[in-house]
C-alpha positions as CSV (number, residue, x, y, z in Angstrom):
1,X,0.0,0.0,0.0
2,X,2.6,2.4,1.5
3,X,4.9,1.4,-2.2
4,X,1.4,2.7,-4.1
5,X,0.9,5.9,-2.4
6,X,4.5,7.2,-4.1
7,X,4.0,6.4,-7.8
8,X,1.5,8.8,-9.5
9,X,3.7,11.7,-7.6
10,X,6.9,9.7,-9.2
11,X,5.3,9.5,-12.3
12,X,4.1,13.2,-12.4
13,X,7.7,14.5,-11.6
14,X,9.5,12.2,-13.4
15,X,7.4,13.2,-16.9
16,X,9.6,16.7,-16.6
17,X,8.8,19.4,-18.4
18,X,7.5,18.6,-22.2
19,X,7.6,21.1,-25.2
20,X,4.6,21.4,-27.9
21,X,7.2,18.8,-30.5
22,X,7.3,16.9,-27.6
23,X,3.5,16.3,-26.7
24,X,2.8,16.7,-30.6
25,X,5.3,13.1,-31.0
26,X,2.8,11.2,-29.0
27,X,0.1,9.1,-30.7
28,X,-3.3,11.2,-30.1
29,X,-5.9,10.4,-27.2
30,X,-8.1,11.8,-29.2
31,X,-8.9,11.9,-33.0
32,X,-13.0,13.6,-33.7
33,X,-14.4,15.1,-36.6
34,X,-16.8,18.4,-35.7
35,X,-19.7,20.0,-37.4
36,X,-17.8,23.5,-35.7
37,X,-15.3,25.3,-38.2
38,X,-11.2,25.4,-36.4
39,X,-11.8,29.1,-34.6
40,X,-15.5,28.2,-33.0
41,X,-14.1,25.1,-31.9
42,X,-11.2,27.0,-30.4
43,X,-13.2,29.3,-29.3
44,X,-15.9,26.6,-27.2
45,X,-12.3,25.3,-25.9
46,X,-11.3,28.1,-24.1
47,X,-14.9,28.8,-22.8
48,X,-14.9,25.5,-21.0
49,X,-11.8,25.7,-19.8
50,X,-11.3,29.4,-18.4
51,X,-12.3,28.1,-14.9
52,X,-9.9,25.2,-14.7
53,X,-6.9,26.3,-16.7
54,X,-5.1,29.6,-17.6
55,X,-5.4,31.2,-21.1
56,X,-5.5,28.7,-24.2
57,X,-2.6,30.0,-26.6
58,X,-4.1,30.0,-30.0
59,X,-1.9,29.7,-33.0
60,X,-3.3,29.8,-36.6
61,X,-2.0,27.0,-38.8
62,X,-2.4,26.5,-42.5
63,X,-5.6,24.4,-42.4
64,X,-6.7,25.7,-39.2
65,X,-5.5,26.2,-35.5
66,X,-3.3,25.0,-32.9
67,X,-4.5,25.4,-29.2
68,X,-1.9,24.9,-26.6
69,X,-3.3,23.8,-22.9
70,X,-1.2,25.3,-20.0
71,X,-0.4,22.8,-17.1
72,X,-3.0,23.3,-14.0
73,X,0.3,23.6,-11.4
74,X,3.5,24.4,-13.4
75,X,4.4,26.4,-16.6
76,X,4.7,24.6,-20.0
77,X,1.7,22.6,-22.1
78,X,-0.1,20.3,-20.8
79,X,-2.0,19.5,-24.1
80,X,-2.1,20.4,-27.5
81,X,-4.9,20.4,-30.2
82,X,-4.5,20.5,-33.8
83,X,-7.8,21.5,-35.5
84,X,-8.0,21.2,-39.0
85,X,-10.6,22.6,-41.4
86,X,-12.9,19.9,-43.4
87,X,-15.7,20.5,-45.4
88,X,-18.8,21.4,-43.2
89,X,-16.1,21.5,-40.0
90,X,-12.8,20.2,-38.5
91,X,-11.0,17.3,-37.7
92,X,-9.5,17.5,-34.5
93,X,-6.7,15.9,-32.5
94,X,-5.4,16.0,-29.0
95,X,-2.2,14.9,-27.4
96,X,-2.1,15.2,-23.9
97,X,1.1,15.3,-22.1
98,X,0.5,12.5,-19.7
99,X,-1.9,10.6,-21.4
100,X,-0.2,7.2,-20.3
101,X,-1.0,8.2,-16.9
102,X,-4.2,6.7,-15.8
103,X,-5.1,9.6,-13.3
104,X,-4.5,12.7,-14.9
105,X,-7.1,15.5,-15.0
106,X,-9.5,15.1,-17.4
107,X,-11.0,18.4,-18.1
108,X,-9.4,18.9,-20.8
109,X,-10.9,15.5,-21.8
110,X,-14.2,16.5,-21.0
111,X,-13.9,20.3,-22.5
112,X,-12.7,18.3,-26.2
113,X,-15.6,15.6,-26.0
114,X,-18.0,18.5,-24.9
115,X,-17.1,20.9,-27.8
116,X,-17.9,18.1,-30.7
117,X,-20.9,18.8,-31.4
118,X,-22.8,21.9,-32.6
């Protein structure tokens, strides 16, 4: 029990601090198609997560946007979209900075799922 209690803190600190390549090189938690076009889907983004996180950094792409997630407790990303425009709206994908660990917050989770749809 006692051996339990240390390993999400050890697997928290040991993740270090990641870079936008760095989160973007992981495989995507996350891979959605939306009826919303890249900036309203940006914009329903940082709506549902003003209360949880800081400001989303939005950076236009070609196709679209990228929306970079600040950490809840330290600086640096904690996830990053990249939200393409389709025809009729956007393909979306999210890499998460942790997203091998099991207990991570999910509201960024939540916010992307809850966004989807119109």
């Amino acid at each position: 029990m006692k051996w339990g209690v240390w390993v999400l803190p050890m697997a928290l600190a040991t993740g270090g601090c990641a870079s936008v390549s760095d989160i973007n090189e992981t495989l995507p938690t996350m891979n959605v198609i939306s009826g919303k076009k890249p900036h309203e889907y940006a914009q329903c983004l940082s709506e549902k997560l003003a209360g949880s996180r800081g400001a989303l950094q939005i950076e236009p792409q070609k196709d679209g946007v990228r929306v970079i997630v600040p950490q809840k407790l330290s600086s640096g990303p904690a996830a990053v979209f990249d939200i393409e425009e389709r025809s009729g709206g956007s393909g979306i994908k999210l890499h998460e900075r942790i997203s091998n660990v099991p207990l991570r917050p999910f509201d960024v989770r939540n916010a992307a799922t809850a966004c989807i749809s119109g």
